[in-house]
C-alpha positions as a Markdown table, in Angstrom:
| # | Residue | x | y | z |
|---|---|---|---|---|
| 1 | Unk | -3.6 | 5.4 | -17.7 |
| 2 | Unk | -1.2 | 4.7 | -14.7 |
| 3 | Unk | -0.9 | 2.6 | -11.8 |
| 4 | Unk | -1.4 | 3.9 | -8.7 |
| 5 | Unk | -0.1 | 2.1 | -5.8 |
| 6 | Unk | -1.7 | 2.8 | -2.0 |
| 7 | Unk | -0.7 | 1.8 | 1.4 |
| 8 | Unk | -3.9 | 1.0 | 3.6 |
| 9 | Unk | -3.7 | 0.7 | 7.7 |
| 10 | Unk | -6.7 | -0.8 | 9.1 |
| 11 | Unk | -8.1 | -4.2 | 7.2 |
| 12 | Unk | -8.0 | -7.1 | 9.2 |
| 13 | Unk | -10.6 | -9.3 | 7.1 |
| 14 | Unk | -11.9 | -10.5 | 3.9 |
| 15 | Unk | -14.8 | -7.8 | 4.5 |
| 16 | Unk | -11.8 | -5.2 | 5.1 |
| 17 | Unk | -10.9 | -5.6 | 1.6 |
| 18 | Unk | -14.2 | -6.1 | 0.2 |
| 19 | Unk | -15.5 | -2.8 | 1.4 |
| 20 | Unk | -11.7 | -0.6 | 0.7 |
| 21 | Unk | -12.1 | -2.6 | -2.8 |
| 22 | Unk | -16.1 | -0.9 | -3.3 |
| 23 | Unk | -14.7 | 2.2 | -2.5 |
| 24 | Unk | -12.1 | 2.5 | -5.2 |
| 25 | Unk | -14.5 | 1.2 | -7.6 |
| 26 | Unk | -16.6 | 4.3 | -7.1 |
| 27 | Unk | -13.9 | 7.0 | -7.4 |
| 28 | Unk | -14.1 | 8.7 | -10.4 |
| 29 | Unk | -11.2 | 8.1 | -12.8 |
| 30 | Unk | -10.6 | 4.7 | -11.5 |
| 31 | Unk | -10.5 | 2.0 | -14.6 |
| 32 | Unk | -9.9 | -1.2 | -12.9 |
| 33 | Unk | -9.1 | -1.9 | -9.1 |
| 34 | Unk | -6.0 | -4.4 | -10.1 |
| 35 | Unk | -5.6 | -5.6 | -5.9 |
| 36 | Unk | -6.6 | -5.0 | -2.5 |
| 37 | Unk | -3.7 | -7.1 | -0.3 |
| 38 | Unk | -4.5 | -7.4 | 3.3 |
| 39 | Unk | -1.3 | -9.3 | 3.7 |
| 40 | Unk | 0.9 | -6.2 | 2.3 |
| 41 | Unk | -1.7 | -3.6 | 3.4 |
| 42 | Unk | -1.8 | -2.0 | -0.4 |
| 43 | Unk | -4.4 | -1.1 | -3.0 |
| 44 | Unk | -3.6 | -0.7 | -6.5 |
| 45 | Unk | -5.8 | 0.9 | -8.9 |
| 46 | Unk | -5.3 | 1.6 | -12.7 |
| 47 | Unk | -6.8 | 4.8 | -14.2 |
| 48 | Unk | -6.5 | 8.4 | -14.0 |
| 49 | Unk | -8.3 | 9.0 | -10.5 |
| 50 | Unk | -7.6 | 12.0 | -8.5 |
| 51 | Unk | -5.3 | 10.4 | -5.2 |
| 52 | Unk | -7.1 | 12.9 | -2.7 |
| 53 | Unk | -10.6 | 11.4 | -4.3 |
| 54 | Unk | -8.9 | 7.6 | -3.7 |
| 55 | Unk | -7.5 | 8.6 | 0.1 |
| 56 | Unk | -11.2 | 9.9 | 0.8 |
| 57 | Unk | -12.6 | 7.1 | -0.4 |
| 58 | Unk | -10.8 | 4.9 | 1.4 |
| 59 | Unk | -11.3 | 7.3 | 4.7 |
| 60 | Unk | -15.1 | 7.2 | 4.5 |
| 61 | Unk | -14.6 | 3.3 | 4.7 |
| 62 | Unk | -12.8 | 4.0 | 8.2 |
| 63 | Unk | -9.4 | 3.0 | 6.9 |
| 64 | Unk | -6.2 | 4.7 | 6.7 |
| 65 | Unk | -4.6 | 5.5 | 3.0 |
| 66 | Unk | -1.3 | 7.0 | 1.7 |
| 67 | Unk | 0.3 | 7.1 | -1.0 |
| 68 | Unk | 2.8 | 3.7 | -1.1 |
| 69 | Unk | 6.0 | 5.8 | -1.9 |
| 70 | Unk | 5.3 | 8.2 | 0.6 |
């Protein structure tokens, strides 16, 4: 299992982070969803999710993901 750190453009609320936070949840692969930080703009997910899957997921919310080292 690793940690899996995202950067995510777009949240401005609460309900930003609620919905990014479903999205994760439902990626295949992902065991826990550790934090969704609108301050820092970051998602970090435990597991052994594919990061394309996670990116999508996060796109079909109507946010912007990359990975946060990239």
């Amino acid at each position: 299992m690793k940690l899996i750190k995202l950067k995510v453009d777009g949240m401005s609320c609460d309900h930003c982070v609620m919905a990014v936070t479903k999205a994760l949840k439902g990626v295949p692969g992902v065991e826990r969803v550790v934090e969704v930080s609108l301050e820092r703009g970051e998602a970090l997910v435990e597991g052994n999710p594919n990061l394309d899957a996670l990116i999508e997921a996060i796109r079909e919310e109507g946010y912007e993901a990359k990975p946060a080292d990239a």
